[in-house]
The first five atom37 places (N, CA, C, CB, O) and aatype in JSON, in Angstrom:
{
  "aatype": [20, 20, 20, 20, 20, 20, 20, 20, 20, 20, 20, 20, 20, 20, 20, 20, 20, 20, 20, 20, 20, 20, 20, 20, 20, 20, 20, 20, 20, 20, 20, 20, 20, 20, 20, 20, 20, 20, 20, 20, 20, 20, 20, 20, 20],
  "atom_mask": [
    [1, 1, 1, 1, 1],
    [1, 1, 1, 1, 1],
    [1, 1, 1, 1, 1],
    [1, 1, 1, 1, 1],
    [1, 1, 1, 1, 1],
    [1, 1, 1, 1, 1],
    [1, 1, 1, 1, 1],
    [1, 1, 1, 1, 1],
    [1, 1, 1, 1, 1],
    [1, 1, 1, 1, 1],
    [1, 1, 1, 1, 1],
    [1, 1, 1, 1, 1],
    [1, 1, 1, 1, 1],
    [1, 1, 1, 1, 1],
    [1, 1, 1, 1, 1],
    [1, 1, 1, 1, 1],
    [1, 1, 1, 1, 1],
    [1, 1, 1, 1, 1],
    [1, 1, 1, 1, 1],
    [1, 1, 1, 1, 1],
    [1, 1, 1, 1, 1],
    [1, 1, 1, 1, 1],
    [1, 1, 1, 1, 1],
    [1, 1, 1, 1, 1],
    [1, 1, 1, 1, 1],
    [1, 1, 1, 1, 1],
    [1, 1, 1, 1, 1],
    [1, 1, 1, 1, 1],
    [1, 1, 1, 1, 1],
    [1, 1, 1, 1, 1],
    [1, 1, 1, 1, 1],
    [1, 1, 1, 1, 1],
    [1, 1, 1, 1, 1],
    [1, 1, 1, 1, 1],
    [1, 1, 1, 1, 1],
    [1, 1, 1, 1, 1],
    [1, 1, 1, 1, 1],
    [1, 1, 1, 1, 1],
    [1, 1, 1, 1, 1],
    [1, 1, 1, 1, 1],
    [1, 1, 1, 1, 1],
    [1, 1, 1, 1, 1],
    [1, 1, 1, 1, 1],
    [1, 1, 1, 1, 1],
    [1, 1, 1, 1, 1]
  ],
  "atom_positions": [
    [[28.96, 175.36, -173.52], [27.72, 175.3, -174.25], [26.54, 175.38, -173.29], [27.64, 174.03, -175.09], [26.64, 174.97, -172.13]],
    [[25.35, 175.94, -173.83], [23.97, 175.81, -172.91], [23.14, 175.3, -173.83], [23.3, 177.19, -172.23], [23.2, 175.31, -175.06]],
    [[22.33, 174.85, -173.09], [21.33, 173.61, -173.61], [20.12, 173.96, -173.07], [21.7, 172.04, -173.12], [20.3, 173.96, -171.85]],
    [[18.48, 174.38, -173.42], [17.43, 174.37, -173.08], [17.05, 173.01, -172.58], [16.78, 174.87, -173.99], [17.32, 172.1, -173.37]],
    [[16.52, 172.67, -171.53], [15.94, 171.35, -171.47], [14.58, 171.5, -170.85], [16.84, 170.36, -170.67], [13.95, 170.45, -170.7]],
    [[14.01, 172.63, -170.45], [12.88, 172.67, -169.66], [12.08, 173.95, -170.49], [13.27, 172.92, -167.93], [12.69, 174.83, -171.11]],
    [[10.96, 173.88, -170.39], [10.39, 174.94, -170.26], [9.39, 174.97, -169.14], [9.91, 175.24, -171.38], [8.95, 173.89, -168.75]],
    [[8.92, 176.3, -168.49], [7.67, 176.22, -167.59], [7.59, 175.0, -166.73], [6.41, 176.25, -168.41], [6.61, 174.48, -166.2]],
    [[8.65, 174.73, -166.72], [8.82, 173.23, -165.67], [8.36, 172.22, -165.83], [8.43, 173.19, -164.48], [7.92, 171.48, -164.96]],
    [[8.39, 171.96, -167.65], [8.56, 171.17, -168.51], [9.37, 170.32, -169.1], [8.36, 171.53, -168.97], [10.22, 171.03, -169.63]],
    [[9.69, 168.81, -169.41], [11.25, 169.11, -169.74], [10.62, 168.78, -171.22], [12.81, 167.99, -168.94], [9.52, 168.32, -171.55]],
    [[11.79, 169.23, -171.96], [11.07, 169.48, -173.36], [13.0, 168.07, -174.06], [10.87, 172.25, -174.09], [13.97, 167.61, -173.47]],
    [[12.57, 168.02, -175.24], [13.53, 167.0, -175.87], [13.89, 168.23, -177.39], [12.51, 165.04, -176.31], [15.04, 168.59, -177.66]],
    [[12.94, 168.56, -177.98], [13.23, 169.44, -179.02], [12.87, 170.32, -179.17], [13.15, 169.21, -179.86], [12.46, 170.92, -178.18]],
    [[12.76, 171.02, -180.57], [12.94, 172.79, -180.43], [11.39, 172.63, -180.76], [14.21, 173.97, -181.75], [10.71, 173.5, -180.2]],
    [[10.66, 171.72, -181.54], [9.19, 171.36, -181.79], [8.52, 171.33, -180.5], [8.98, 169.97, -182.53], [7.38, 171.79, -180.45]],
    [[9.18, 170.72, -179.15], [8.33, 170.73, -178.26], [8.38, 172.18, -177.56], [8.57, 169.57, -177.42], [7.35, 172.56, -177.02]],
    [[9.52, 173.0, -177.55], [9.69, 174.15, -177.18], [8.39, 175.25, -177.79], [11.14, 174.42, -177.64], [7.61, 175.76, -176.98]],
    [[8.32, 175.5, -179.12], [7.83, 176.12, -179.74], [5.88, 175.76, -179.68], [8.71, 175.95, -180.93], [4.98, 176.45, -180.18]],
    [[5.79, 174.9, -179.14], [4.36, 174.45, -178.84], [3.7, 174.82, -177.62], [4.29, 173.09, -178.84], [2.51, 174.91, -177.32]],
    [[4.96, 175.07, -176.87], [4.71, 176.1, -175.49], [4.88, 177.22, -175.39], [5.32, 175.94, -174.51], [4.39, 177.81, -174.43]],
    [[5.64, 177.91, -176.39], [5.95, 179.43, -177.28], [4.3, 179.9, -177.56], [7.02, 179.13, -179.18], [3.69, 180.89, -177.15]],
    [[3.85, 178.75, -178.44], [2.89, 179.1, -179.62], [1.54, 179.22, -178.38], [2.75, 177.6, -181.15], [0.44, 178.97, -178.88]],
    [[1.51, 179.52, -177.12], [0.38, 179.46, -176.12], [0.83, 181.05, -175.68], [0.45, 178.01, -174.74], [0.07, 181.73, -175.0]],
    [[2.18, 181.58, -176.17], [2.07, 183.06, -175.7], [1.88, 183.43, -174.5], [1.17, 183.67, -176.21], [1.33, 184.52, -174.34]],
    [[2.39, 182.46, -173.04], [2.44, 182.76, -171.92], [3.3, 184.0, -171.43], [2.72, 181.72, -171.45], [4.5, 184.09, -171.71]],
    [[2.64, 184.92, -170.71], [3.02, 186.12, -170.2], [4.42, 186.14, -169.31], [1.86, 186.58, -169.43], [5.24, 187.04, -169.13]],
    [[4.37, 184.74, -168.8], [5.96, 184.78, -168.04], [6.53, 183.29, -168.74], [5.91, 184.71, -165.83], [5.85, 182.33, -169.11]],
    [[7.76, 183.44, -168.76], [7.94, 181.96, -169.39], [9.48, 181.46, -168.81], [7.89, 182.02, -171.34], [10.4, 182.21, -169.15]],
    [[9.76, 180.58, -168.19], [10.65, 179.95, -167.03], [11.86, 179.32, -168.11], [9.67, 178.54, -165.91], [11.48, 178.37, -168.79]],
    [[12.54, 179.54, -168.2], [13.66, 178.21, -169.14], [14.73, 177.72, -167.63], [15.18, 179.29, -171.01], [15.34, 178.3, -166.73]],
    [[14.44, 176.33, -168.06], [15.73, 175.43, -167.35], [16.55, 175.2, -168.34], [15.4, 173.95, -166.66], [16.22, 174.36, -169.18]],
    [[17.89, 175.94, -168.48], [18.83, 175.76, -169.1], [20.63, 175.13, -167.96], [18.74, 177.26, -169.91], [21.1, 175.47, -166.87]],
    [[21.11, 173.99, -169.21], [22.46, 173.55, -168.41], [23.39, 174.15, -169.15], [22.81, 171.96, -168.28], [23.48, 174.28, -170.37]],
    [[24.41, 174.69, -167.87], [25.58, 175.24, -168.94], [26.75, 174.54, -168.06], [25.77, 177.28, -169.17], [27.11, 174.71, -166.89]],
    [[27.17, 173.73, -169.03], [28.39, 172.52, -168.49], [27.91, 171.9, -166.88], [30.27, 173.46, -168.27], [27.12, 171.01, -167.22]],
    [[27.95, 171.88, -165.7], [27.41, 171.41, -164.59], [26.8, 171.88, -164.11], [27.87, 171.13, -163.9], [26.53, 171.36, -163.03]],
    [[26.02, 173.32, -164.47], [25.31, 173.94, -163.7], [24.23, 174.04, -164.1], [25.69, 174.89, -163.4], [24.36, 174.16, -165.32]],
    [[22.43, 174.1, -163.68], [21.46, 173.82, -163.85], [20.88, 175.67, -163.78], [21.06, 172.56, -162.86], [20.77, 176.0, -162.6]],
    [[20.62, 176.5, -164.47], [20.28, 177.78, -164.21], [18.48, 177.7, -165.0], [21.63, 178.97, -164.99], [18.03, 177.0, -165.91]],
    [[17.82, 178.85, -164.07], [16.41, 178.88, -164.53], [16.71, 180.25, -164.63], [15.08, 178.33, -163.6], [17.27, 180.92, -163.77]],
    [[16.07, 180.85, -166.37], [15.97, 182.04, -166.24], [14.4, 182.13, -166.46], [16.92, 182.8, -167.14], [13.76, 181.2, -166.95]],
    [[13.64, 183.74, -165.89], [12.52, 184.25, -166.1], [12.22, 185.04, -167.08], [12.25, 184.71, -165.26], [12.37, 186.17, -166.61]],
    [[11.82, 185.14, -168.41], [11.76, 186.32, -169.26], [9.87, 186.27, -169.35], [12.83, 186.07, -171.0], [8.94, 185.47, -169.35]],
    [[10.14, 187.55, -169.42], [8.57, 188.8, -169.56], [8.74, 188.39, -170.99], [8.65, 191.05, -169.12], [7.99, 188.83, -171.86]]
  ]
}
């Protein structure tokens, strides 16, 4: 399983806090996601 826990080097708790940093329409946007022990940051345009 993967799990969002960050945004923009944020840590976020729910999909409400996610979407409040969505809703600002930043041009680059960072996710800290865990997938089982591993901590991965992806970059999406």
């Amino acid at each position: 399983m993967m799990f969002i826990i960050g945004v923009n080097r944020d840590r976020i708790s729910s999909i409400a806090e996610m979407r409040k940093v969505m809703a600002a329409k930043p041009s680059i946007i960072a996710l800290q996601v865990v997938r089982g022990n591993e901590n991965i940051y992806l970059l999406l345009r």
